[in-house]
N, C-alpha and C positions, 0 to 999 in steps of 0.2 A: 524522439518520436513519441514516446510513452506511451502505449497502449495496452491494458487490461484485458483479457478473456476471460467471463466467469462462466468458467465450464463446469464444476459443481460445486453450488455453494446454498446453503438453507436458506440465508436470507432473509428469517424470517425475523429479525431486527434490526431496523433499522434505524438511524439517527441524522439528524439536520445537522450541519457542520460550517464554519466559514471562519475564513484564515485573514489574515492581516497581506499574504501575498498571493498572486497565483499558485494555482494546483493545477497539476495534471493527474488526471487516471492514475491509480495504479502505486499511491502514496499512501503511507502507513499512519496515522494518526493516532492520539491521544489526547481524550475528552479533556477541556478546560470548563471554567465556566460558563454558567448559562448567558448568553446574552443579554445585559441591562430589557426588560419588560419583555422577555421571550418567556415561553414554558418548555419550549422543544427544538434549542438553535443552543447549540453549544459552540463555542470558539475552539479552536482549534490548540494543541498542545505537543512542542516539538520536544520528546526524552532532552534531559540534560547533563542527566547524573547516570551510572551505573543503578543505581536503584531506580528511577524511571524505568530502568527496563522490564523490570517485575511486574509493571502495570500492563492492564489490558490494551491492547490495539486495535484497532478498524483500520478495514482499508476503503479508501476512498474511490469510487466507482459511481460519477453521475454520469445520466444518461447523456450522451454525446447528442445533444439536439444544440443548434446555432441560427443565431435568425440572420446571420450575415453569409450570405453564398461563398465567398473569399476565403473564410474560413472552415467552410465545410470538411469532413473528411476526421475519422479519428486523429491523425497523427497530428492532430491543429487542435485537440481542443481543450481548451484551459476553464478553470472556473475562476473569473477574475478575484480579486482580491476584494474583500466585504462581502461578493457572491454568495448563497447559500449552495452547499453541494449536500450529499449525500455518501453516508460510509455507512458500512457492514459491520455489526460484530461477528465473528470468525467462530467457526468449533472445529474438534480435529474431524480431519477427514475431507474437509473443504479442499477442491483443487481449482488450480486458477491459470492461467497464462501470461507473464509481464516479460516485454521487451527488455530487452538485456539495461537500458540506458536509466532502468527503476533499482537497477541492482550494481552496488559498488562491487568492484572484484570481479573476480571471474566466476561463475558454477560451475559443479562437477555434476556431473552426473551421478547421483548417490549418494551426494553430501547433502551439506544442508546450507539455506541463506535466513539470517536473522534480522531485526532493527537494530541500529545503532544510535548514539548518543548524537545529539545535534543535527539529526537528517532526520527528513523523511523516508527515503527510502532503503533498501535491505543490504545488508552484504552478506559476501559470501565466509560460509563457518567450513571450517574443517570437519569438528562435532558436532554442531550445532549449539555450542556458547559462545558468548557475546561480551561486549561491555569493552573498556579501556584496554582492558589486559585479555582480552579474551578468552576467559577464562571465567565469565557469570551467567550463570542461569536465566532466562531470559521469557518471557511469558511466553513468545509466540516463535513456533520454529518451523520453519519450512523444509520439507525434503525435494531437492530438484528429482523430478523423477525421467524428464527428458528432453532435450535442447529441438527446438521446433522455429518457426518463423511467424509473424505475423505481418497483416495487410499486404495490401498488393505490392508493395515493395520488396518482400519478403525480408522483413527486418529479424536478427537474431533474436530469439525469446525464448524462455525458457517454462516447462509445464512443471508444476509446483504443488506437494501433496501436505496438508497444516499435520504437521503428528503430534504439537502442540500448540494449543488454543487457548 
């Protein structure tokens, strides 16, 4: 389903982004280079390494508009691949909402979920480190703060508070 709720978030930078695949809402990214003759379109960058993880993150959050009725509706909507989308850089304190199916593992309620190596999207931490061994410091770290629903389906998700940014 992937869907995002940005329930408090500054916002106030943002960046032009697009990926070689489909995105959905709710995806953690890392700036690559600029686009051949862009000033403001960076390509997208999936961690690889345990030290990737030390870099900064955006999460990726365009507005769900679709000019095909078919697809209408959050839980449908992708930003195709070449697509330009839109991501956030993050500060602590930012809380957010993502369906369970953006987060490998399960959440706890009072743990934490971080990025991992070769995904987009977060798993769940016991402490909040990360990396191969799980056991690395990680740029961005999220505190599940309480297991909730999204959309009319009522899909599992979980409310998410950044204690590190």
């Amino acid at each position: 389903m992937a869907v995002v709720r940005l329930d408090k978030i500054a916002g106030v930078h943002l960046e032009s982004i697009v990926h070689t695949e489909d995105m959905t809402n709710g995806l953690f990214v890392q700036l690559g280079n600029l686009v051949d003759g862009e000033t403001e379109l960076y390509e997208v960058e999936v961690p690889q390494t345990d030290d990737d993880l030390k870099k900064e993150f955006l999460l990726h959050a365009t507005p769900e508009v679709m000019a095909d009725p078919r697809k209408a509706g959050l839980k449908h909507f992708v930003v195709e691949k070449g697509d330009a989308g839109r991501a956030y850089h993050l500060t602590k304190g930012d809380v957010i909402t993502l369906t369970a199916d953006l987060i490998d593992g399960t959440p706890v309620v009072g743990k934490y979920v971080v990025p991992q190596v070769g995904s987009l999207k977060l798993e769940a931490s016991e402490d909040g480190l990360g990396g191969s061994d799980g056991q690395q410091e990680v740029s961005l770290v999220w505190e599940v703060i309480q297991k909730t629903t999204l959309g009319y389906d009522a899909a599992e998700a979980y409310v998410l508070r950044a204690v590190k940014a």
